[in-house]
GUKOLRO-960965 format. One record per residue (C-alpha): residue number from 1; residue in one letter; z, x, y. Coordinates in steps of 0.001 Angstrom, whole numbers. Each point is the difference from the previous one (the first is absolute). Example, Ala and Ser with C-alpha at 12.3 -4.5 7.8 and 13.67 -1.06 7.14 Angstrom:
2
SITE    k  r        z        x        y
SITE    1  A     7800    12300    -4500
SITE    2  S     -660     1370     3440
//
This chain:
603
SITE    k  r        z        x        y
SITE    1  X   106051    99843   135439
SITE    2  X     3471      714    -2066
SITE    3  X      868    -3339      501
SITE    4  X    -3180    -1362    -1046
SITE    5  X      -77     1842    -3033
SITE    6  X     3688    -1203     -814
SITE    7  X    -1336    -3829      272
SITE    8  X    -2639      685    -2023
SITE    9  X     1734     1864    -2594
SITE   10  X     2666    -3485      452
SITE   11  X    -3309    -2194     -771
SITE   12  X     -582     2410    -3105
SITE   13  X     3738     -515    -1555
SITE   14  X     -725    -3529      106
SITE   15  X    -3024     -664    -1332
SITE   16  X      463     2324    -2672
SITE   17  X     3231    -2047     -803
SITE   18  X    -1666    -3410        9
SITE   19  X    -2728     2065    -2498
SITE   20  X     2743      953    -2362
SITE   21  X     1348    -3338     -299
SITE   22  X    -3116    -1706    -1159
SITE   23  X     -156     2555    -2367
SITE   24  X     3625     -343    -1131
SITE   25  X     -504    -3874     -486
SITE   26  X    -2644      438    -2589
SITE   27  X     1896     1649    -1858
SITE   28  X     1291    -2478    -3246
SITE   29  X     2724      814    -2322
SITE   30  X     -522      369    -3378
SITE   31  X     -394    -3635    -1491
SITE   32  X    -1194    -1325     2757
SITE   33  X    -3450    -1255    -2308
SITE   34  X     1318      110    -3678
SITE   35  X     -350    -3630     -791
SITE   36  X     -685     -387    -3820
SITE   37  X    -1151     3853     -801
SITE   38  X     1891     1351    -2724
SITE   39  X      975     3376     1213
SITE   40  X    -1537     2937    -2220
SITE   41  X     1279     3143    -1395
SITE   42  X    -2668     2836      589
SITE   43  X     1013     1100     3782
SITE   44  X     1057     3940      769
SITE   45  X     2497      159     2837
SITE   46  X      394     3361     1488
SITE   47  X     3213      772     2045
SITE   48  X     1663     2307     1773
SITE   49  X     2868     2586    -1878
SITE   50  X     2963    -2347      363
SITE   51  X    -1470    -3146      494
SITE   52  X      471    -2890    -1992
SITE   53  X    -2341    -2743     -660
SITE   54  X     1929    -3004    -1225
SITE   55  X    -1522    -2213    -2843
SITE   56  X      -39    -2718     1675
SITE   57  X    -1935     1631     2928
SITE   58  X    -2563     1700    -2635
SITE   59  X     -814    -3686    -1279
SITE   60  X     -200    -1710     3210
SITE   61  X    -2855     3190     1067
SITE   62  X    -1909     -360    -3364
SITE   63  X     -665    -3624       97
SITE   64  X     -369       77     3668
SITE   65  X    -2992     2585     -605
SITE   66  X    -1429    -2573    -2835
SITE   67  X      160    -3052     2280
SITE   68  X    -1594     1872     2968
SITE   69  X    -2322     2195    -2090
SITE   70  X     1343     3479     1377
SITE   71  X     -346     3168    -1755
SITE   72  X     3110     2044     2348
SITE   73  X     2816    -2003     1656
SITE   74  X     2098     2540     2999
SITE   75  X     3213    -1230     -326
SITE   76  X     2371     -571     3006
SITE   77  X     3798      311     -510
SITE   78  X     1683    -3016     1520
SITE   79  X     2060     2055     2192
SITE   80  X    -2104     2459      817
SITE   81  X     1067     1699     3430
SITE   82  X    -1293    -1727     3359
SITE   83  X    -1972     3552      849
SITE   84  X    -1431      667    -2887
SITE   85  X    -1316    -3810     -537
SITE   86  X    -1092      378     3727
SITE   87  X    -1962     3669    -1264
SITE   88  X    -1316    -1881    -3206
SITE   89  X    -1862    -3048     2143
SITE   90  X    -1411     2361     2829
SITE   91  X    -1856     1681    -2449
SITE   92  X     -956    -2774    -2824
SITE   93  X    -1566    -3334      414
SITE   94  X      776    -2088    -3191
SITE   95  X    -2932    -2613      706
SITE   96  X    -2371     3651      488
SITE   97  X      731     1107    -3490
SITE   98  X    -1250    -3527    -1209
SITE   99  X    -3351      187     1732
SITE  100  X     -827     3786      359
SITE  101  X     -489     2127    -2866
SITE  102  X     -188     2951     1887
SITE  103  X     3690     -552     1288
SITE  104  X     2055     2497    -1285
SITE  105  X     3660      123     2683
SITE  106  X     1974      573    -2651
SITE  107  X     3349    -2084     -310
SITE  108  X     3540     -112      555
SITE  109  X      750     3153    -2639
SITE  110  X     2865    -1704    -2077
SITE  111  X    -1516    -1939    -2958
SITE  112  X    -3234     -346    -1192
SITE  113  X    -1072    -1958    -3157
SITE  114  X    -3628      172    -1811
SITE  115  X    -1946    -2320    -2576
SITE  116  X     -630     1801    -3256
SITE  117  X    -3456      263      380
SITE  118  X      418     1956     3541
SITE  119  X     2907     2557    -1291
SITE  120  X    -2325      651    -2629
SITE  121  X    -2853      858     1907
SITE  122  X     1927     2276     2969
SITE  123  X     1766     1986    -3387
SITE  124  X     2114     1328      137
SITE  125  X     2690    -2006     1831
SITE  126  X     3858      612     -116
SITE  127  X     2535    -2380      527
SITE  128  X     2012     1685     2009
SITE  129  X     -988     2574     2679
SITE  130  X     1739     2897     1913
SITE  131  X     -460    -1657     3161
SITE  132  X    -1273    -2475     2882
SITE  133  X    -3191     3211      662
SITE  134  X     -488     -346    -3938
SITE  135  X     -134    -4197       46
SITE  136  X    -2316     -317     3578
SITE  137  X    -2074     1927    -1828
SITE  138  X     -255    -1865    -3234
SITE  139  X       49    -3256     2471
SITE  140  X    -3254     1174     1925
SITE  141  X    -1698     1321    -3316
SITE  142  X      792    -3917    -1797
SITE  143  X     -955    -1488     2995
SITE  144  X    -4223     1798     -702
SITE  145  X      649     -605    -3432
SITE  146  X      576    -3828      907
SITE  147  X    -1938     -732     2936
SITE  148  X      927    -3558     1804
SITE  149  X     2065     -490    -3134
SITE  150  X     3237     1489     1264
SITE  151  X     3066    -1649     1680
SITE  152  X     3462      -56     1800
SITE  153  X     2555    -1923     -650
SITE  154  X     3842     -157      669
SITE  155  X     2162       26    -3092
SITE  156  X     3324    -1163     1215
SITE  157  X     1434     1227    -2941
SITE  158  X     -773     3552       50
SITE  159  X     2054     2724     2215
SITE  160  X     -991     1796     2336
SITE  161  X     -107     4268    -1322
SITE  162  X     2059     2664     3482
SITE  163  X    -3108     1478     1704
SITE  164  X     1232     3406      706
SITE  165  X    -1495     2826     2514
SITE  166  X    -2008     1429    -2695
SITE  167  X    -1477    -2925    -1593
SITE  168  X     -814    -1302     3499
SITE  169  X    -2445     3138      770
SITE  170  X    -1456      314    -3370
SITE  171  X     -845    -3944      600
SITE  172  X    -1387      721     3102
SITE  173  X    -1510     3278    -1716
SITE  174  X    -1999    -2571    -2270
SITE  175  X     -936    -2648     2263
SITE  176  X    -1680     2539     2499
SITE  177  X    -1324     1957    -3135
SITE  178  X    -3562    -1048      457
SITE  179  X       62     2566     2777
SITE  180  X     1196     2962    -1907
SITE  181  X     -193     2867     -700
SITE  182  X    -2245      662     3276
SITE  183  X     1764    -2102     2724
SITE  184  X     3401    -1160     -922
SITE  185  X      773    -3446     1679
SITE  186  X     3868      179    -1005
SITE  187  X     1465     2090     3111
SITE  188  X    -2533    -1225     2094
SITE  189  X     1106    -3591     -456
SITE  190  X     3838     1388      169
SITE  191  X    -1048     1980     3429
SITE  192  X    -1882    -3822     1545
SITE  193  X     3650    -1461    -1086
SITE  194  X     1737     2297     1894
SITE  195  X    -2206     -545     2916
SITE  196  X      678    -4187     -625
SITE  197  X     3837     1005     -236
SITE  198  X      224     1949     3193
SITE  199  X    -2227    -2664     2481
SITE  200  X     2717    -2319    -1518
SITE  201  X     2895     1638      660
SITE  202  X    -1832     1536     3761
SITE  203  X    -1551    -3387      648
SITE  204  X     3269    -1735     1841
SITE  205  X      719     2874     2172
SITE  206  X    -3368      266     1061
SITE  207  X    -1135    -3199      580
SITE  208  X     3165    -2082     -396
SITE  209  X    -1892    -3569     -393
SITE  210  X    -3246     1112    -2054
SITE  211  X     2260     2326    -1842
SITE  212  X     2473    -2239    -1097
SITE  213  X    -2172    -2825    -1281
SITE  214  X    -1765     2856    -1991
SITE  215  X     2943     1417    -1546
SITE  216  X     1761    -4181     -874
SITE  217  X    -3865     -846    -1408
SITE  218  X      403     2686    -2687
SITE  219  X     3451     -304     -702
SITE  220  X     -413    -4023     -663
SITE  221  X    -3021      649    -2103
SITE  222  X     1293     -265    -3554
SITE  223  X     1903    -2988     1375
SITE  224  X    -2799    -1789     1334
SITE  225  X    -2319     1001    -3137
SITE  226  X     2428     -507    -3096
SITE  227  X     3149    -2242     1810
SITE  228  X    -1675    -3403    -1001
SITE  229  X     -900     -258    -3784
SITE  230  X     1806     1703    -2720
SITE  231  X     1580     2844     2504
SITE  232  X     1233     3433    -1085
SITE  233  X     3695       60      317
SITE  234  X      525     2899     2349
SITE  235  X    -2791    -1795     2111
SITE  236  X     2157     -364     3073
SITE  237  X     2171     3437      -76
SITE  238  X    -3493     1556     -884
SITE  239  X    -1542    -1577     3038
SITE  240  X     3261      927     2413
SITE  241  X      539     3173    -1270
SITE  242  X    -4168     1150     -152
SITE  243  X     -459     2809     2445
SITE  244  X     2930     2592    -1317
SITE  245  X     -852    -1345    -3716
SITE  246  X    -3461     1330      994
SITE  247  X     1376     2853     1254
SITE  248  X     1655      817    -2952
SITE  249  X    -2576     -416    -2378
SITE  250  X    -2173     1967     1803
SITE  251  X     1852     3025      432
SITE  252  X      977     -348    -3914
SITE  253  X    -3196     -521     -937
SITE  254  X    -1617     2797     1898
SITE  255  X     2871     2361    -1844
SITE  256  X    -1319    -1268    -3113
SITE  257  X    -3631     1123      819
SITE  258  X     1057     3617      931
SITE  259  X     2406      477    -3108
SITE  260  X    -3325    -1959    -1694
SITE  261  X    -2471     2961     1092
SITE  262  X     2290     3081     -257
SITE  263  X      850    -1348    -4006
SITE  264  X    -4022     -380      -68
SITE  265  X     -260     3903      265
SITE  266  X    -3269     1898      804
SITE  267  X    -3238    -2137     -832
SITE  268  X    -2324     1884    -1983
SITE  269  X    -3228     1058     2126
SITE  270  X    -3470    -1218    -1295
SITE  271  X    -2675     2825    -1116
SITE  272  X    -2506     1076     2364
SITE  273  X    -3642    -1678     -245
SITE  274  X    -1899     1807    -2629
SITE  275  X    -2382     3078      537
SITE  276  X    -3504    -1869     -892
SITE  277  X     1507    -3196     2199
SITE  278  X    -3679      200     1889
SITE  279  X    -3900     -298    -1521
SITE  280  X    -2847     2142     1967
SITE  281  X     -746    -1434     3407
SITE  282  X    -3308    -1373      -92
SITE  283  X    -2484       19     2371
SITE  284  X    -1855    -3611     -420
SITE  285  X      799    -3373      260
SITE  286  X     1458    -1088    -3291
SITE  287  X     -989    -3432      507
SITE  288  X    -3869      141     1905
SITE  289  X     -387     3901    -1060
SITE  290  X     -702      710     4176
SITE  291  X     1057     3609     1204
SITE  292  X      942     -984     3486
SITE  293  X     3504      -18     -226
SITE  294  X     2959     -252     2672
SITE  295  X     3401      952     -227
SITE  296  X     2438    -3315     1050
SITE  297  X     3207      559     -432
SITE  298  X     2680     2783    -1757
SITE  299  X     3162    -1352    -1213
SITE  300  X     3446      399    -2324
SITE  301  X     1844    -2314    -2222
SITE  302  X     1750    -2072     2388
SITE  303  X     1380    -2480    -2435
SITE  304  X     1744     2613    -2975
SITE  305  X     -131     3086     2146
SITE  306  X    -1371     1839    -2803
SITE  307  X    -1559     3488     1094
SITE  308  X    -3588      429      633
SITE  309  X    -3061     -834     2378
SITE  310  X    -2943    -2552     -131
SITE  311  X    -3041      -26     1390
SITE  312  X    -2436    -2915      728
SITE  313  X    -3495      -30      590
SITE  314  X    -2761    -2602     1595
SITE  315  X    -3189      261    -1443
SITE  316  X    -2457     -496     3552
SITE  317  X    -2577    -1587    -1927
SITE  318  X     1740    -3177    -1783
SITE  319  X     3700       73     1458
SITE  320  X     1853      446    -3472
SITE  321  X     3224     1831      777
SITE  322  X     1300     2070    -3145
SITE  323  X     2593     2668     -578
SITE  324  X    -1580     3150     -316
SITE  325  X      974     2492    -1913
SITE  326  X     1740    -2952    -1979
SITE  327  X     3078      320    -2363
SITE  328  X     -871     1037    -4063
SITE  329  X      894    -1763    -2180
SITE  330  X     3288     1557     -100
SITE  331  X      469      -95     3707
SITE  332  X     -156    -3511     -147
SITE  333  X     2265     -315    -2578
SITE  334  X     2383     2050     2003
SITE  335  X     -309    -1918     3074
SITE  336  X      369    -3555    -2083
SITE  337  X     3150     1266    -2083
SITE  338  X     3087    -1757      708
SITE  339  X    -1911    -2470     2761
SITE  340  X    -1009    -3205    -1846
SITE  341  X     2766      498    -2413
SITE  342  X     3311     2272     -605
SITE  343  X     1744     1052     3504
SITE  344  X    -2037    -1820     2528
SITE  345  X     -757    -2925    -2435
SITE  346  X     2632    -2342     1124
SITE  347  X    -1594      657     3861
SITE  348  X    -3493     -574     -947
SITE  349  X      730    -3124    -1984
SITE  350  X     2172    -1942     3087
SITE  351  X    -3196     1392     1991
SITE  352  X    -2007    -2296    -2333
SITE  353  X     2024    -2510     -438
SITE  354  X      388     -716     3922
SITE  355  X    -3519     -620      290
SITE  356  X       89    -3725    -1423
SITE  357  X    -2182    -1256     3158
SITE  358  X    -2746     2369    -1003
SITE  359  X     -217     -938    -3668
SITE  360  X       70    -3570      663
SITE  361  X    -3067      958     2464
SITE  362  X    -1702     1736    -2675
SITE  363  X      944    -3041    -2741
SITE  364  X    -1850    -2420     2899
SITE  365  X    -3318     2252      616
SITE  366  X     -372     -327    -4055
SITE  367  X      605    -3534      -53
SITE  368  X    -2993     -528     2416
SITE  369  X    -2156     1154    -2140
SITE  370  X     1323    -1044    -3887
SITE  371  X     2987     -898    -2407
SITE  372  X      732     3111    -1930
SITE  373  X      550     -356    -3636
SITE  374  X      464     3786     -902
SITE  375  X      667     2256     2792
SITE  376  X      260     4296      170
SITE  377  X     1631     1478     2070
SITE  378  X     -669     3534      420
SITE  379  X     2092     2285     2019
SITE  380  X     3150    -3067     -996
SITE  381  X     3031     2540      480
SITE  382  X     2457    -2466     -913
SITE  383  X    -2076    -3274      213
SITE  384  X     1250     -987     3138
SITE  385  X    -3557    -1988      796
SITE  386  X      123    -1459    -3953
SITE  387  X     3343    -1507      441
SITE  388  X    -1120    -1478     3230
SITE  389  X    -3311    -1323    -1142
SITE  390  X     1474    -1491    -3139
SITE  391  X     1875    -2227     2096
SITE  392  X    -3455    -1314      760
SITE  393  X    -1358     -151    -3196
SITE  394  X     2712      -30    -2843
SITE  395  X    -2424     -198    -2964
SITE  396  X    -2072     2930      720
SITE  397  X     -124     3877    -1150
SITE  398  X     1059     1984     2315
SITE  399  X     -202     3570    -1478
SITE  400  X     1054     3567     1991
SITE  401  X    -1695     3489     -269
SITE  402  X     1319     3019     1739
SITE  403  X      723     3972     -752
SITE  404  X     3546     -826      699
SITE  405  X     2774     -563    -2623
SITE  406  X     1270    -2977     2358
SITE  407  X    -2840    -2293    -1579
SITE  408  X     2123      148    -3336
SITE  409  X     2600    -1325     1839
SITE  410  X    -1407    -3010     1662
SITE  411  X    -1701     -744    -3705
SITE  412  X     4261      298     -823
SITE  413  X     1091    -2593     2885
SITE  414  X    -3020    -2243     -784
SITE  415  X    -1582      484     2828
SITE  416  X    -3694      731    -1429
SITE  417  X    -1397     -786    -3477
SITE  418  X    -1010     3398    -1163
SITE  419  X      549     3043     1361
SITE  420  X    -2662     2598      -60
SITE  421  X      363     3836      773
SITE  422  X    -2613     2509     1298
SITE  423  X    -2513      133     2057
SITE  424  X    -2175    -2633      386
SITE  425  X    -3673     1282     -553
SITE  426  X     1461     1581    -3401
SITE  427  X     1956    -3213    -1220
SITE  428  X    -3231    -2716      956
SITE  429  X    -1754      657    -2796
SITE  430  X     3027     -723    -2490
SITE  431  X     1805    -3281     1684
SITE  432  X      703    -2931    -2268
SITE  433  X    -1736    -2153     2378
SITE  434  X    -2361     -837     2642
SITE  435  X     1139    -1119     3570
SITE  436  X     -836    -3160     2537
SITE  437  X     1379     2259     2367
SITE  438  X      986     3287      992
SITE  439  X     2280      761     2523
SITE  440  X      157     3401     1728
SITE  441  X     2522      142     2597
SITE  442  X      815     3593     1867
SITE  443  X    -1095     1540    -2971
SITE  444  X    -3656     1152      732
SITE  445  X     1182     2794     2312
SITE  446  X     2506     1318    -2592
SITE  447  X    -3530      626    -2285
SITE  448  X    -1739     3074     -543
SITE  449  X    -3198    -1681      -94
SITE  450  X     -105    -3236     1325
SITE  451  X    -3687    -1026    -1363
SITE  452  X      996      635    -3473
SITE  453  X     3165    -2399      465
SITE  454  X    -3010    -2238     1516
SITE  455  X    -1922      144    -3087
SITE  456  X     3169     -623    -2175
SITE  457  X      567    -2648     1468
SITE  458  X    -3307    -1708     -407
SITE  459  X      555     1001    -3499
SITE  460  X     2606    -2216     -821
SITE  461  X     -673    -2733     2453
SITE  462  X    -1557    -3443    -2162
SITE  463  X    -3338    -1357     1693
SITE  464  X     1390    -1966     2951
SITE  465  X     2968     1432      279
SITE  466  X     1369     1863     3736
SITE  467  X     1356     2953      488
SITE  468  X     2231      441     3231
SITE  469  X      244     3343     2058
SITE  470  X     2660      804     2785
SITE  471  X      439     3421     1359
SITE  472  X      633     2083     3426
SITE  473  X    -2381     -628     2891
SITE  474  X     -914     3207      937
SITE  475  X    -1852    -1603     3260
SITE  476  X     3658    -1038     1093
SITE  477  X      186      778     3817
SITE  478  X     4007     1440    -1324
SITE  479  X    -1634     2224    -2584
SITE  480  X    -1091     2303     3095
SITE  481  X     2820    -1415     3115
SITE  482  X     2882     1538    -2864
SITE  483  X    -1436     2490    -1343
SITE  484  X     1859     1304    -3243
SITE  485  X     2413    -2880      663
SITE  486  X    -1993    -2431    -1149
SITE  487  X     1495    -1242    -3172
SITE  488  X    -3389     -545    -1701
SITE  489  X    -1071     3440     -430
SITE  490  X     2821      175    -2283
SITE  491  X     -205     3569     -593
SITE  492  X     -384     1517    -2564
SITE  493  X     -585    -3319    -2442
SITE  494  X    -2769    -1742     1668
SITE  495  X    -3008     2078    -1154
SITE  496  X    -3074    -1994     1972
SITE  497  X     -317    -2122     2715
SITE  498  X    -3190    -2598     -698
SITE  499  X    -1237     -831     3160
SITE  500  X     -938    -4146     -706
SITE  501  X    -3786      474      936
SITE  502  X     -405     2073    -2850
SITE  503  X     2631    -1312    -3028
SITE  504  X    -2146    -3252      818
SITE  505  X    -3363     2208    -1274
SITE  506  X     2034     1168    -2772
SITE  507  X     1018    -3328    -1225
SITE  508  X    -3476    -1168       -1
SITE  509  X    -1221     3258    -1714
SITE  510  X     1752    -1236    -3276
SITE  511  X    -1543    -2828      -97
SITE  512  X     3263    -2399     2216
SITE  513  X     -629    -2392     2919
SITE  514  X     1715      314     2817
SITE  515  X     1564    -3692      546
SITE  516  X     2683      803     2827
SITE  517  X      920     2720     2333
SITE  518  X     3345     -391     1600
SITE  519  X      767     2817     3127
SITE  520  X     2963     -977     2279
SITE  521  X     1289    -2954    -2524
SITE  522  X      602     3319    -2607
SITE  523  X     2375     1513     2675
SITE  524  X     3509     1028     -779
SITE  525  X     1316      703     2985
SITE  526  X     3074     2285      277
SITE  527  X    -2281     2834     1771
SITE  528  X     2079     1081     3044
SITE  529  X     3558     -584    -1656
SITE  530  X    -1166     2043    -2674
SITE  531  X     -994     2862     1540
SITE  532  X     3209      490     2155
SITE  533  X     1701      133    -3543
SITE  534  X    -2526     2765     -890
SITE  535  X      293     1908     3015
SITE  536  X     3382     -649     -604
SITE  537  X      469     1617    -2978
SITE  538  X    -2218     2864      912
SITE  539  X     1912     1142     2890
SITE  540  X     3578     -276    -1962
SITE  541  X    -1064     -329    -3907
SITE  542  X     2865    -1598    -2091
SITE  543  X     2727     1868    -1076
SITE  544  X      259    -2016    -3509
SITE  545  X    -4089      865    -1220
SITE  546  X       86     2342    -3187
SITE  547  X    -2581     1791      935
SITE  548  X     1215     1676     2949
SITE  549  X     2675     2609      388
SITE  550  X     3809     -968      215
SITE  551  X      922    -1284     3743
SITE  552  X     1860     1827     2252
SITE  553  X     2176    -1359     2780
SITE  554  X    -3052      179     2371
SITE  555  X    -2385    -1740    -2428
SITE  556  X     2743    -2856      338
SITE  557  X      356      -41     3229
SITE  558  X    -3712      -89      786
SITE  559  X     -268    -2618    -2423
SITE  560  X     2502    -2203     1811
SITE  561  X    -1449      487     3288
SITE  562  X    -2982     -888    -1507
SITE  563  X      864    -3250    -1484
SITE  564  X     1608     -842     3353
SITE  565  X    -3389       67     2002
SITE  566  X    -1531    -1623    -2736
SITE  567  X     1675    -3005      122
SITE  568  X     -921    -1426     3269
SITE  569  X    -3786     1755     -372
SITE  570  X       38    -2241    -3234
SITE  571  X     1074    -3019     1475
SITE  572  X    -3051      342     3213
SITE  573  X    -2356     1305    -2883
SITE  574  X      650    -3489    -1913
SITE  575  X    -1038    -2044     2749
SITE  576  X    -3844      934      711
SITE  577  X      -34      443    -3922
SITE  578  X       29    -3693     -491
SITE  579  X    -1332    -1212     2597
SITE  580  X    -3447     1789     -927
SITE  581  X      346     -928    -3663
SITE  582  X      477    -3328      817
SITE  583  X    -3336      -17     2283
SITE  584  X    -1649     1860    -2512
SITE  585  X      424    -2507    -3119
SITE  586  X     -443    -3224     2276
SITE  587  X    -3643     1882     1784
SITE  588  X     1731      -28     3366
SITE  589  X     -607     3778      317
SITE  590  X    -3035     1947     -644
SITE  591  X     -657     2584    -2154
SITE  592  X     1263     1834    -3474
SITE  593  X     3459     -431     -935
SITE  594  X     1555     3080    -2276
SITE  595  X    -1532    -1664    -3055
SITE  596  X    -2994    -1439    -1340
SITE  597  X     -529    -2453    -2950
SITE  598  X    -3128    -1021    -1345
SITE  599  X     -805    -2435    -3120
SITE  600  X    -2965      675    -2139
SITE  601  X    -1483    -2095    -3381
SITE  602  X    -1416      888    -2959
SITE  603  X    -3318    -1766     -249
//
């Protein structure tokens, strides 16, 4: 078994080096497509304290962004070290950022230079930061703000900036940000390097064959990726000398992070949900007014750990599942603070912005049925689904409503039209314009009442025009096998649960037609993997969420333990995951998925 798992870890080294060269080969230097363009003024390059940025080099960048038609260029210095370069092209794929506007890997941290225009719109931007945490997060911010209009390039010219202890954790701080301030991927990726380091180092003893080809596979990878065209020069020592190097900067970097989080002080604890958090319980059916109802399931905020309980109930008569009591107005506003933007914003946003394959579904179930020409999206967030669909249709309106301030800033990056704030039913009455369709993605459940978000949206809808509904499948077979791990019920945000039978009878109570109901294509899969993250972080919360108390040396412990169960459960979890979502959307397996989706027209 060890020595299987050293020849497949071997295999791994390799491939991932043959990965990394490709991407290192499309990489151009500046110049490479200049021909006659006369190279313009208007660019913003933003450094790092101590770096210089050569005229010639600043030319070179702003007429390779007019010739290309980029909006951010990520410089890379000519002799940037063999590691790092080998770091920069694991994570980023230059022909990615071309073709996928919801790429955002951020760059190689040294230079970055901006088109007027952009620097203008992401105000205010210095030209020189504190550090490399300070630039991969201006990097990742131009790269929404310019979606498939960023690039990399190598400027031979430009020198390479010391990457000290410090600015090596707050980089790493950054580029694992979208997980904080509830899970904290920095020292868990430092604790999986360790483990990569030590199998290394073990391997040869162990298993001397196995072993051995594992530990000379890593070592020659920056050789093999970046030896052929335009190598670093420490490429060969780097290679030779990789596994103490690694050391090295491990143990460095992990002294950075303590020093990091004993400077950071004590974190200021979040107040306590407020006292009217709850409305009466009622004791009918808010959605077929029946009496016969059945308690299903009791629950606690398993995604902020915020304090408090929630209760669902199942009406006997019509299946609609609801929360009951359910959150005030306040509570709600409690329980959404800080989740779709401020601390957990940068989480919630990668969330979105991994789900690509699902909005491209989504784009293709409204392309069946018409060409959009103006488009609302309600419940946008950030616009994830409009920047996705424009690259469908590039000469419609695509405009965003939500309660969140985050709709303001996708109006800001361009990635909706107009941006409207409030709550839907209150705001139909007032919009500039009608609608050939509506979409409604995950955002029925989040309502208070779902008919009257029905009704607006008939409201605005043009004769003809389609609205498009996808929410939680409360007849899921996982809603019951997991229990309060079942990321759907999304407690305490998701207020109803729809059952299809009867948002079908709603849809055709306001006067729709119900053109297409889509069960196991809808699916998103991800069930089983995550609810051993759930579980996971109910048994051993994490020590980094602001709404708990400080850790103590147990809590971290636990927590540890934790994580290392968790990564094998995960891996198992993945497999049945998509095997059954791939069944589902190709009708090779019967029955609901954990979504539904259902089109409906205006007659």
């Amino acid at each position: 078994m060890l020595r299987a798992a050293l020849w497949a870890l071997a295999a791994a080294h390799v491939a991932e080096a043959l990965v990394v060269r490709r991407r290192a080969n499309s990489i151009e230097p500046l110049g490479h497509s200049l021909g006659e363009t006369p190279a313009p003024s208007g660019v913003a390059v933003v450094a790092r304290a101590g770096t210089t940025v050569d005229p010639a080099t600043r030319a070179a960048a702003a007429a390779d962004m007019a010739a290309g038609g980029t909006l951010a260029l990520d410089l890379v210095p000519g002799d940037l070290p063999a590691e790092r370069a080998y770091r920069l092209l694991r994570r980023v794929t230059p022909a990615r950022l071309a073709a996928d506007p919801l790429a955002t890997p951020g760059g190689a941290h040294e230079v970055l230079v901006l088109t007027g225009s952009l620097a203008e719109r992401m105000a205010p931007v210095e030209a020189v930061v504190a550090d490399r945490g300070a630039l991969a997060r201006l990097t990742m911010r131009a790269q929404r703000y310019a979606p498939a209009a960023t690039a990399v390039r190598l400027a031979p010219g430009l020198r390479a900036a010391p990457q000290g202890p410090k600015d090596r954790w707050r980089e790493l701080e950054e580029l694992t940000a979208l997980a904080r301030p509830l899970y904290a991927l920095a020292p868990l990726l430092l604790g999986l390097r360790a483990a990569h380091l030590a199998a290394l180092v073990a391997g040869p003893a162990l298993a001397p064959v196995a072993g051995t080809a594992a530990l000379v596979t890593w070592s020659a990878q920056p050789l093999v990726a970046l030896g052929r065209r335009r190598p670093p020069p420490d490429v060969v020592p780097a290679s030779m000398a990789r596994v103490p190097a690694a050391v090295a900067d491990l143990v460095r970097t992990a002294r950075a992070g303590v020093e990091a989080v004993g400077e950071a002080g004590e974190r200021a604890i979040r107040p306590p949900p407020p006292e009217a958090g709850f409305e009466a319980r009622r004791d009918t059916c808010p959605w077929c007014g029946g009496g016969d109802l059945a308690a299903r399931l009791d629950t606690v905020d398993l995604f902020q750990f915020k304090p408090g309980r929630f209760h669902l109930d199942e009406c006997r008569a019509c299946g609609h599942i609801f929360q009951n009591p359910r959150l005030s107005p306040a509570g709600l506003a409690y329980y959404y603070a800080e989740f779709y933007d401020g601390a957990a914003e940068n989480l919630t946003e990668a969330s979105f912005a991994a789900m690509g394959r699902i909005y491209r579904r989504r784009v293709e179930v409204i392309s069946r049925h018409c060409r959009p020409k103006a488009c609302l999206d309600v419940g946008t967030g950030h616009g994830h689904f409009c920047l996705v669909a424009r690259g469908r249709w590039p000469d419609a309106t695509f405009d965003g409503l939500d309660l969140s301030d985050s709709v303001h800033e996708a109006a800001r990056r361009g990635w909706i039209d107009t941006a409207h704030q409030g709550a839907f039913p209150d705001l139909a009455d007032g919009l500039p314009r009608s609608y050939d369709v509506v979409a409604m993605h995950h955002y029925l459940e989040h309502t208070r009442e779902p008919r009257r978000e029905l009704a607006a949206a008939a409201k605005v809808l043009e004769p003809g025009g389609h609205l498009v509904i996808e929410v939680p499948d409360p007849a899921s077979p996982w809603a019951r096998r997991l229990g309060r791990y079942w990321y759907s019920w999304f407690q305490p945000q998701h207020q109803h649960f729809v059952p299809c039978e009867n948002l079908v009878a709603a849809l055709e109570d306001v006067g729709l037609e119900v053109r297409e109901v889509e069960r196991g294509p809808a699916n998103q899969g991800g069930d089983l993997f995550t609810a051993v993250v759930l579980l996971m972080q109910r048994v051993a919360p994490s020590p980094h969420a602001p709404w708990r108390p400080p850790p103590t040396r147990g809590d971290r412990a636990r927590r540890l333990a934790a994580l290392a169960l968790a990564v094998p459960a995960l891996a198992v979890a993945a497999v049945p995951d998509l095997i059954l979502d791939v069944a589902l959307r190709r009708g090779l397996a019967r029955g609901p998925g954990n979504a539904y989706r259902v089109v409906a027209r205006r007659s």
